[in-house]
N, C-alpha and C positions, 0 to 999 in steps of 0.2 A: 344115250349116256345116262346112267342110271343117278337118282339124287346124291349116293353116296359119294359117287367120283364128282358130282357137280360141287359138291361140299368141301369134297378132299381138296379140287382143283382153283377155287375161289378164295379158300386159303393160303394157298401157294405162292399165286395170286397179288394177295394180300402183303404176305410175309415177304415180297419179292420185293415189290412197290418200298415195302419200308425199311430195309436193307439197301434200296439205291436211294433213299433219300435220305438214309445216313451217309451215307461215303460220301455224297455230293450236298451234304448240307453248308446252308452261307452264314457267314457270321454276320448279322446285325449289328450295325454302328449307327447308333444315335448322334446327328449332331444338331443339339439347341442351338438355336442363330436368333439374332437381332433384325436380321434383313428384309425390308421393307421395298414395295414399290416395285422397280424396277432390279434392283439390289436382289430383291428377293427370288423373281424370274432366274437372275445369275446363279445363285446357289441351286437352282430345283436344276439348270442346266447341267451345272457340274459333278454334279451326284447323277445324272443321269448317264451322263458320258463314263467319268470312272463305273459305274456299277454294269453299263455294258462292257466297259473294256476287259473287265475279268469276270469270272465267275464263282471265285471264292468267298467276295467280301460285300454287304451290300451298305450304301451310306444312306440312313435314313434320315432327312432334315424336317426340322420340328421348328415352327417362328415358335417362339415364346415372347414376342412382346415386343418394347425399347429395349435400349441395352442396359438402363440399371434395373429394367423386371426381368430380362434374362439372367441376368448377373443374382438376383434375389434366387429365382427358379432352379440355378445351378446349388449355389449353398443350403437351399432346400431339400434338394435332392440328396446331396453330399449327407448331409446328416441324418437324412432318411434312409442311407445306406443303398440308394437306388442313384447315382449318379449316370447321366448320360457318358457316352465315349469318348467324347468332344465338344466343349463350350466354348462358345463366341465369348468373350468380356471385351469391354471395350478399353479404351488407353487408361481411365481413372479407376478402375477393377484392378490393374494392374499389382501396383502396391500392397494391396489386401491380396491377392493370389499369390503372392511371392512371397508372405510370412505367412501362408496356410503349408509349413511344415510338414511332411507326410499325405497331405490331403492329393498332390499333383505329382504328376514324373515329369520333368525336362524334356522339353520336342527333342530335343540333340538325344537325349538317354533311349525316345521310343524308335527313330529314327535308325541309329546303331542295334536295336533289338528289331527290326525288319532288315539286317544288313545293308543300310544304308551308309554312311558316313556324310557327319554333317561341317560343312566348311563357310565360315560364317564369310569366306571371304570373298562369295560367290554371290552375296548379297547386298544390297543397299547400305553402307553403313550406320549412318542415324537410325534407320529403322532396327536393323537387327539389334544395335549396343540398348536402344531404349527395351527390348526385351528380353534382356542378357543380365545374367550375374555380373559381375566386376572380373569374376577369372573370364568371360566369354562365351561360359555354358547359355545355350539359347535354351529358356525356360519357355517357351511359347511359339508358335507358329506363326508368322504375322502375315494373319491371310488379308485383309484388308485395310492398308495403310493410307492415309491422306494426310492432306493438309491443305490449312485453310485460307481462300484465294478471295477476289471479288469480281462477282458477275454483277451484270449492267444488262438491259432492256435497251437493247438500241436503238429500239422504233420510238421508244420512251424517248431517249438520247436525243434522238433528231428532233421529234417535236418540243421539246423544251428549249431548244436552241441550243444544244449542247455537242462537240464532235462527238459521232457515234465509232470513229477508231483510236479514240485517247483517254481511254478510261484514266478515272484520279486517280492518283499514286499518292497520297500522303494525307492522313486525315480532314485536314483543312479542306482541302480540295472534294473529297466527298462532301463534306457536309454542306461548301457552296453551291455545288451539285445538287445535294438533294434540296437547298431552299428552291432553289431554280426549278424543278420539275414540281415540286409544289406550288410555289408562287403562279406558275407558266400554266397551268390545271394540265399539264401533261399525266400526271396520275395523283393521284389521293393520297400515297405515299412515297416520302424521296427513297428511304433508306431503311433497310429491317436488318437483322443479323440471327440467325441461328445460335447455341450452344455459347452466349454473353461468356461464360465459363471459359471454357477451351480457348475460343477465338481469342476474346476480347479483353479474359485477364490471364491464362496460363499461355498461347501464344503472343499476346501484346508486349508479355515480358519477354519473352526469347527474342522478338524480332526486334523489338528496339534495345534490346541486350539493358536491361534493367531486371534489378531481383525481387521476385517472387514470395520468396524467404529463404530462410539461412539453410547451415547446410548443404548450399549448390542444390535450393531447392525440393531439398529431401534425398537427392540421390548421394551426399554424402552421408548422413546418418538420421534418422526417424525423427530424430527430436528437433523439429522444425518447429519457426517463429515466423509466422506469414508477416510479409511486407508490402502488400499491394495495394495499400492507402500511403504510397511517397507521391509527391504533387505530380508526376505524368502523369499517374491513374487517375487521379482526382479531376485533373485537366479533363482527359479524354473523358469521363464518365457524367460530369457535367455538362459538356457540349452535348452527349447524347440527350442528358434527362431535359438541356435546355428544346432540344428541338422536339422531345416526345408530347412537350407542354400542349401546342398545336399539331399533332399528325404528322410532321414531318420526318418522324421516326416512328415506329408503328412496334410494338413486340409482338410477335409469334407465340413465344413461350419457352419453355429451358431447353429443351436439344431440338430437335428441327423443324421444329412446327411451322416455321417463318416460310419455310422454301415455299408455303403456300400460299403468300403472300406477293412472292416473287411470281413463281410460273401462272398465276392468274391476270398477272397485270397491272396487282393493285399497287404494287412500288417496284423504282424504278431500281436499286441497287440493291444488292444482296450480299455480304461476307456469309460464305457458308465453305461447309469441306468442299474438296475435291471431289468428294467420293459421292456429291450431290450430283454430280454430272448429267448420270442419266437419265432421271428425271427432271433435268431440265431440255433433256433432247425430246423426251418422250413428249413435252407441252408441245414442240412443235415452235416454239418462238424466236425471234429474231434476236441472239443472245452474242453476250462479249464476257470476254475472262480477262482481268489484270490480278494483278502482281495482291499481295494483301498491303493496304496501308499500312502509313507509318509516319512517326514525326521524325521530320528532315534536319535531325541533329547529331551531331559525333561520332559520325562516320555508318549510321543506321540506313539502310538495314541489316541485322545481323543474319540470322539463320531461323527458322522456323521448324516446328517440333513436332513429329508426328503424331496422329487421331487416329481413329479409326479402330478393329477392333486387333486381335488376333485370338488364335486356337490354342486350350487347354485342354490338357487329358490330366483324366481321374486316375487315382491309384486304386490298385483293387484288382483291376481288369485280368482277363486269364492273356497268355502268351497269343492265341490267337487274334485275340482281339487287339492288341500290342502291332502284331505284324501287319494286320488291315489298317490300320490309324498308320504306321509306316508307310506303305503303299500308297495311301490317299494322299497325306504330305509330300510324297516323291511325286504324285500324279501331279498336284496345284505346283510343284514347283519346276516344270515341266516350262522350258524357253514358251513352246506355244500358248501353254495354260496362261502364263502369266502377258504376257504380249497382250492378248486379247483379254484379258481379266481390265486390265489398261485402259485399252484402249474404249471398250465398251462400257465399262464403270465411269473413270475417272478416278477409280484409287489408283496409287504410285503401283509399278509394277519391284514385286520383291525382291528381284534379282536384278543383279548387273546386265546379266547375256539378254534376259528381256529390254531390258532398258535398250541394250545398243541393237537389239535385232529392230525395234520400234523405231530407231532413229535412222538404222540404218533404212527402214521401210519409205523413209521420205514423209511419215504419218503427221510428226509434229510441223513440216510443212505446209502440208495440205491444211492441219488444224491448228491454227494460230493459235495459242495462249494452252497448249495441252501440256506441252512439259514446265509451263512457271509453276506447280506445285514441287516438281524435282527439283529444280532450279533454285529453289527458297529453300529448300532442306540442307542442299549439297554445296549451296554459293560462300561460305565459311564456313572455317572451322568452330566449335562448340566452341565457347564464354562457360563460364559456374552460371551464369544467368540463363542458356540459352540450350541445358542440355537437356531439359525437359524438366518436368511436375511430378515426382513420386512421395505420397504421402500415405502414410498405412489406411486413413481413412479416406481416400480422394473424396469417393461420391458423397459421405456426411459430410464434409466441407463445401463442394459444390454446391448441395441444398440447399446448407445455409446464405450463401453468397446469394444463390436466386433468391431466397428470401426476401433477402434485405433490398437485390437490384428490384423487384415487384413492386416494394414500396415507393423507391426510388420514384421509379416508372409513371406509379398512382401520383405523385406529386406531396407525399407525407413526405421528407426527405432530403436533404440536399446528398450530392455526393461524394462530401469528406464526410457526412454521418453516416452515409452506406458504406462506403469502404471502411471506414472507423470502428463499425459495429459487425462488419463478416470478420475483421481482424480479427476483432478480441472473442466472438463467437468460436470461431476456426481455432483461436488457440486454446482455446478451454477443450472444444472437441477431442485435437489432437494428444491433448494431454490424458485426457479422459479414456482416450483406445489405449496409450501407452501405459495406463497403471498408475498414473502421478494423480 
């Protein structure tokens, strides 16, 4: 073969190769995720399965961090004009994504541009309405819903003299618990909690149906007046700061730092999400789920408000990229997707058909205390106290709160002057995003 044809023919060749790699080129989808741990494994899972199940679209998962430096790394992008396909924010991101006007397209809008049809009435209700306009548009994908329960160290349980199948139900009751596994040297610490915030003053109010602030909380209009220094809070928050005096509350730190505190052994109770699940399977230790406390008055408990994060798409994106984000949405919301997303996490599963194919499975059977996260969301109807926390600033209100609970904690403090002082902090805040 002479060099000229070898020339001619290598070109060809060439030109062939890059002619089939246009017609069969994949659309890259970015999705920034929060997901740590065990969490995290799940997501490289599910990007893995949708990107073999077709061949057109491929989902790239990218950790950026916790969920308010994801949250930071999305609005970075966004005004750098380089936004990813899909962002993780978590439940306090919320509020601030939903008056970024222009900046997002509604899941139901990208959903109906893949031919899909979105029927909200196919899912979980508290979850979907908390990510919903008021007409019902679902603005968000809610790929990872919890809510927050409390696990117990049984082997803890036993040795402090404590039943290791009756975990406490009503704050009193833990914190007799935790003097007891302290006092008993069953562990170093009785009692930790995760995300003070979420848990312990944005679900504290929903479940013992007490308000938050005005407004129904922010979900009736922006201009909220926080109210989470009336005497329950003050109660509950001093009992904490009294028993943190000596060890027998221990902090972790502002979102979940504690669970580390738990799955080692060093304390015997834990309130954390749901969605801590599996990394408490993954310790390997002898574990118990109840109910989330609560004070045992006027007809409490009420209903519990969900955490965790869900999915937002950027605007901008071309139609393709629109219909692979469709796709991916359609795949997570898939009876089997979400069953096992469940079952294996510990977040709520997003759909109804999951919910009852999981119960039908006999699973909550076999795993005692797996559906009290559903069970606390779904067990009444919504209260103005109890439908959740939207505030245009969540997360600068939240910091400030860890603030002042730090102090707290350190023993500068009492805590009618922490709640007193996140109060009037949060409402300067919230006036300050609003323009006043």
């Amino acid at each position: 073969m002479s060099r000229r044809l070898l020339h001619v023919t290598a070109a060809a060749i060439a030109l062939s190769a890059g002619s089939t790699q246009c017609a069969f080129a994949v659309t890259e989808l970015q999705w920034w995720h929060a997901m740590a741990g065990a969490n995290n494994e799940v997501v490289d899972q599910l990007s893995k399965e949708f990107n073999e199940s077709q061949s057109e679209y491929k989902i790239v998962p990218v950790f950026k961090g916790t969920y308010p430096e994801a949250l930071n790394a999305g609005i970075a992008a966004f005004r750098a004009k380089q936004p990813p396909a899909i962002l993780q924010v978590f439940d306090a991101g919320s509020g601030l994504m939903m008056a970024a006007e222009g900046a997002v397209v509604p899941a139901a809008q990208v959903l109906e541009k893949g031919g899909y049809t979105f029927d909200k009435s196919e899912y979980l209700p508290g979850i979907v309405a908390y990510y919903s306009k008021p007409d019902g548009t679902m603005l968000s994908f809610p790929y990872n819903s919890s809510s927050p329960i409390l696990y117990y160290n049984k082997d803890i349980f036993t040795k402090a003299g404590l039943d290791a199948e009756a975990p406490p139900k009503t704050w009193p009751e833990v914190f007799e618990a935790a003097k007891k596994i302290k006092s008993s040297g069953a562990a170093p610490c009785g009692f930790t909690s995760t995300w003070l915030t979420w848990i312990q003053t944005e679900n504290f109010a929903a479940w013992n149906n007490v308000a938050y602030g005005t407004n129904e909380n922010g979900l009736g209009g922006t201009d909220v007046t926080l109210e989470f220094n009336s005497p329950l809070f003050v109660q509950h928050f001093q009992a904490i700061a009294d028993l943190a005096k000596d060890g027998t509350f221990r902090y972790g730190g502002r979102t979940s730092e504690a669970k580390q505190l738990f799955t080692s052994g060093e304390c015997g109770i834990m309130t954390e999400s749901s969605g801590g699940l599996g990394d408490i399977i993954k310790s390997k230790m002898n574990y118990g789920i109840g109910q989330l406390p609560y004070y045992g008055d006027d007809g409490r408990p009420q209903n519990t408000i969900p955490g965790g994060a869900s999915l937002w798409v950027f605007a901008g994106k071309s139609d393709a990229e629109y219909k692979g984000i469709a796709e991916f949405f359609h795949f997570l919301s898939q009876t089997k997707i979400q069953a096992r997303l469940h079952q294996v996490s510990g977040y709520m599963p997003v759909t109804m058909a999951a919910y009852e194919e999981t119960k039908k499975s006999g699973f909550y059977d076999k795993n005692p205390g797996r559906e009290t996260p559903i069970l606390q969301m779904m067990g009444k109807a919504p209260t103005e106290n109890s439908k959740g926390v939207r505030l245009i600033n969540l997360p600068q209100v939240r910091d400030i709160m860890n603030e002042e609970f730090e102090a707290m904690l350190a023993g500068k403090q009492d805590a009618k002057t922490t709640l007193d002082r996140a109060v009037e902090r949060g409402n300067a805040a919230i006036q300050q995003a609003l323009g006043n």
